[in-house]
N, C-alpha and C positions, 0 to 999 in steps of 0.2 A: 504494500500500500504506500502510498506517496509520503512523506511525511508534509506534515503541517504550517503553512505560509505562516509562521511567527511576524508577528508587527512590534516594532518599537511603540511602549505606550508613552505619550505626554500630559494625555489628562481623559477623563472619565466626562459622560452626559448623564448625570443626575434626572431620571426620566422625573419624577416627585412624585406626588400624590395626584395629581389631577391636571392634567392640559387644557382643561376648561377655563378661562381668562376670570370670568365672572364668580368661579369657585378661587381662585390663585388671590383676587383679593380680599375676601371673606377669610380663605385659611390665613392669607399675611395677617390681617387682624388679631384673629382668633389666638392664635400661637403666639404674636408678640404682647397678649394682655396675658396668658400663660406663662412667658416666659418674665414676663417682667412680678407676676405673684413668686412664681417660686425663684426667685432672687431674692426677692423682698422676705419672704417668707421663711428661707433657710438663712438665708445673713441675720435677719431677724432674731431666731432661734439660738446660733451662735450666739449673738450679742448677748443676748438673756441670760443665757448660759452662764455666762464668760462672768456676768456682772450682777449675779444674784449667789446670793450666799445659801438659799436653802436648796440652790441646784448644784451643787459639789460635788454629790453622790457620783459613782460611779457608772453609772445606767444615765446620768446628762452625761459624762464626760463621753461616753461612745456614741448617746444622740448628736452630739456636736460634730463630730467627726462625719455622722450619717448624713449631717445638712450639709457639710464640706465635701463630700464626694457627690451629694446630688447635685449642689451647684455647678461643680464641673462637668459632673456627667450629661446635666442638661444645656453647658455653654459650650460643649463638644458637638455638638447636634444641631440645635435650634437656631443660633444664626446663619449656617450655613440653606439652612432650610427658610427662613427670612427674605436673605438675598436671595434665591434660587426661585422664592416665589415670587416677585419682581424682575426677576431677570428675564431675557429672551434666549440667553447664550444656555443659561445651568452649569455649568459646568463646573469640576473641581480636578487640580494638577495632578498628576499623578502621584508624586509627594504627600501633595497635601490628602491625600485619600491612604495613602499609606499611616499616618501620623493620625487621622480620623481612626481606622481600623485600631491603633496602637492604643489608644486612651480609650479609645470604646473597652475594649476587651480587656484593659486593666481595670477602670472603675468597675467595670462587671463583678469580675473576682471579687474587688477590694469591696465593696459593698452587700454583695451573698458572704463574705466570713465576717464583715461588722455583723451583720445579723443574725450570722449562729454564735459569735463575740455577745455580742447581749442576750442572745435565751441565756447560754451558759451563767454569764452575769445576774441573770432575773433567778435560776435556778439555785446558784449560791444564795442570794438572797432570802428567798423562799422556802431552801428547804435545809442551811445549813447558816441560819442567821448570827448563832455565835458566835461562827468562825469569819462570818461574812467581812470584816473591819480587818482583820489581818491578813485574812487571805488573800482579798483583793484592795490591796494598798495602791498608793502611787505609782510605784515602780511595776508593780504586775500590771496595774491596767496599761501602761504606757508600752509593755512588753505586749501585750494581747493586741493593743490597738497597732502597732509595729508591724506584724508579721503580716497581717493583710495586705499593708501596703507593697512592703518590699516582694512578696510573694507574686501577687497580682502586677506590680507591672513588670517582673522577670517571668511569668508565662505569659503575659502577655506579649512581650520582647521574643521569645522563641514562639509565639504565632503569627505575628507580624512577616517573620523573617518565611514562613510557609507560606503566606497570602503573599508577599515579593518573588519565589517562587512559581508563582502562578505564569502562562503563556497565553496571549492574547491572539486572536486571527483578524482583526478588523471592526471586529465589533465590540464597541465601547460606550454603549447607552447600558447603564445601570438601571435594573430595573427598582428603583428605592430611592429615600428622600436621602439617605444619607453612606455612606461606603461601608456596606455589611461585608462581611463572610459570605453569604450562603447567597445573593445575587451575583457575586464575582464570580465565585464558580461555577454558575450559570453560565456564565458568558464567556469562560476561562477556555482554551482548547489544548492547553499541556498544565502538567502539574497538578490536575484537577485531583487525582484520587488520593494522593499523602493529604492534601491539605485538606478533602472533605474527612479519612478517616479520622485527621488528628483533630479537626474541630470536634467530631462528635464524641469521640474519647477522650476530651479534656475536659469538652464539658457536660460530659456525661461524670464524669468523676470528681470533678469539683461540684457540679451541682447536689451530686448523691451526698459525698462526705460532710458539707456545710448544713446540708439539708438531716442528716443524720441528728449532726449536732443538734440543732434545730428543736424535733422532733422527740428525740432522747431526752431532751434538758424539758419539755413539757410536759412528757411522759411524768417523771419525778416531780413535776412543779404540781400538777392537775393530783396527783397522789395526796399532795403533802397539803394540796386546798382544800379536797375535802374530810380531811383529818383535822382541819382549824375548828375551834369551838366558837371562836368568836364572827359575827354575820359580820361585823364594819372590816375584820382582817381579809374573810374570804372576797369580799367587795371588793376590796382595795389591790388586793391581789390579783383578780381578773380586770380592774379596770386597767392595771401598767400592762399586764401577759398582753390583753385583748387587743392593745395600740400596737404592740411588737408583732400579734401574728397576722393582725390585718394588712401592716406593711409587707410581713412575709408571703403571703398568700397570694396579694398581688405582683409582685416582685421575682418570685419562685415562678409562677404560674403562667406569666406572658413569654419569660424567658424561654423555659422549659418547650413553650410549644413552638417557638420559633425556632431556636439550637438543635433539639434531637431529632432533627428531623431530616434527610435527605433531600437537599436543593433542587426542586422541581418547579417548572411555572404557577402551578395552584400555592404550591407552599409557600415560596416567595412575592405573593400576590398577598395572600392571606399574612403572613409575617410583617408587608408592609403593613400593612392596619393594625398591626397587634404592636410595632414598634414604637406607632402615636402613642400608645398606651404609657409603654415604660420608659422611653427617654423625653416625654413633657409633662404626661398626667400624672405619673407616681410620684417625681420631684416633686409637683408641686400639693399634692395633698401629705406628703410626707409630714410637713411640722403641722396641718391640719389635723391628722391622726392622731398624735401624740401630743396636742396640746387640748384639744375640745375634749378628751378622756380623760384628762390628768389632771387632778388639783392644784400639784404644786405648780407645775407651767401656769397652772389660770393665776394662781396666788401673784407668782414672780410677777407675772405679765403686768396685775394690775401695781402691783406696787414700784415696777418700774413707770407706767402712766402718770402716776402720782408724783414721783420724785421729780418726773421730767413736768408735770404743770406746777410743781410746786417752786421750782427753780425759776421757772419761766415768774 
């Protein structure tokens, strides 16, 4: 058989969301009051954080962290998709669609092990309180909160280097608003099969292991709730779980259905719709989650309001 006309690539056509003109400026809209809430919303939460004394605990110190990777993860995304829906060109450089894939794929990670990082945290809490003030001190959570990082953008960095790997034949419209996996190698005509098995083995096996965590650490928490005597401790106890597994649930769950999946026109059709989901709408309800559940968020919230009309 002939081998494959290889093309030098210099840049990608971001096909987007919709080619309809009259939809391209409803979605510019739409996405940029989106994206301007969850900025507001996770910087917000930081600050809270950062400048209230009764949020010290260890469960804000890894929310913080949570609105600091969503931030990113949704300014990795959302302007390009901005621009792209005002533009007539679309396009993004080759580079720059390399460097997309890299940070996508590391916030990925670094965000699924914050979130088995706090069951684990909510679990000490819950079901070994005694222990809970030494065991996870300063230095351990800065240790827990560390390893996500550095983990996630070093696999991320060997999947990048698979997606570079990839060989093009002429066709360079991405089907997606933004440079996935799984439409590149749609359109991919060498390299195709390392880079699809290792996408699904990496995250088939981070998603499982985190997800374990997860799951295990509720397993024991859901035990040790209903074994409480007390109605305001059991309360209190599903209202922090409840905020953690609602984020997880949707977070695990868009992921999941997009990643495990072999790159086909239906699936990467349907994955674009599922992508709105996780890189604009789950940033931006994330500090919504965990703060309309939580008392002490509503607490800080208000008595930073206060300080700041009182100053004023």
């Amino acid at each position: 058989m002939p081998s494959p006309n290889y093309t030098d690539v210099t840049e990608f056509i971001l096909m987007g969301l919709t080619s309809r003109q009259e939809l391209q400026i409803l979605f510019f809209v739409v996405f940029l009051i989106v994206y301007v809430i969850t900025l507001v919303g996770n910087l917000g939460m930081i600050m809270l954080i950062s400048v209230s004394p009764q949020l010290q605990s260890p469960m804000y110190f890894f929310l913080s962290h949570l609105s600091f990777v969503d931030v990113w993860f949704s300014s990795n995304v959302t302007p390009k998709l901005l621009e792209n829906l005002l533009s007539k060109t679309k396009t993004i450089s080759y580079i720059g669609c390399l460097i997309q894939c890299f940070f996508f794929i590391a916030l990925v990670h670094v965000e699924v092990y914050i979130l088995a990082v706090m069951a684990f945290d909510r679990f000490m809490a819950i079901c070994k309180p005694l222990l809970y003030g030494s065991k996870m001190s300063r230095t351990v959570c800065i240790w827990l909160i560390s390893v996500p990082y550095i983990y996630g953008f070093f696999i991320s960095l060997i999947s990048t280097l698979w997606t570079y790997g990839l060989y093009f034949c002429g066709n360079f419209e991405v089907n997606h608003f933004y440079c996935a996996d799984p439409p590149l190698i749609k359109i991919a005509c060498g390299g195709i099969h390392i880079k699809e098995y290792t996408m699904i083995v990496i995250a088939g096996i981070n998603f499982t292991y985190s997800l374990s965590v997860v799951l295990i650490s509720y397993t024991f928490i859901v035990i040790a709730i209903l074994r409480m005597r007390s109605a305001e401790g059991r309360k209190k106890a599903f209202s922090t779980c409840g905020s953690h597994l609602t984020a997880v649930t949707m977070f695990y769950g868009t992921l999941i259905f997009m990643y495990l999946r072999r790159p086909t026109e239906e699936s990467v059709e349907q994955g674009k719709m599922v992508a709105v989901f996780y890189t604009t709408i789950i940033p931006m309800l994330n500090p919504m989650i965990y703060s309309l559940r939580n008392k002490d968020v509503k607490e800080a919230t208000n008595k930073a309001i206060n300080r700041s009309c009182f100053v004023k």
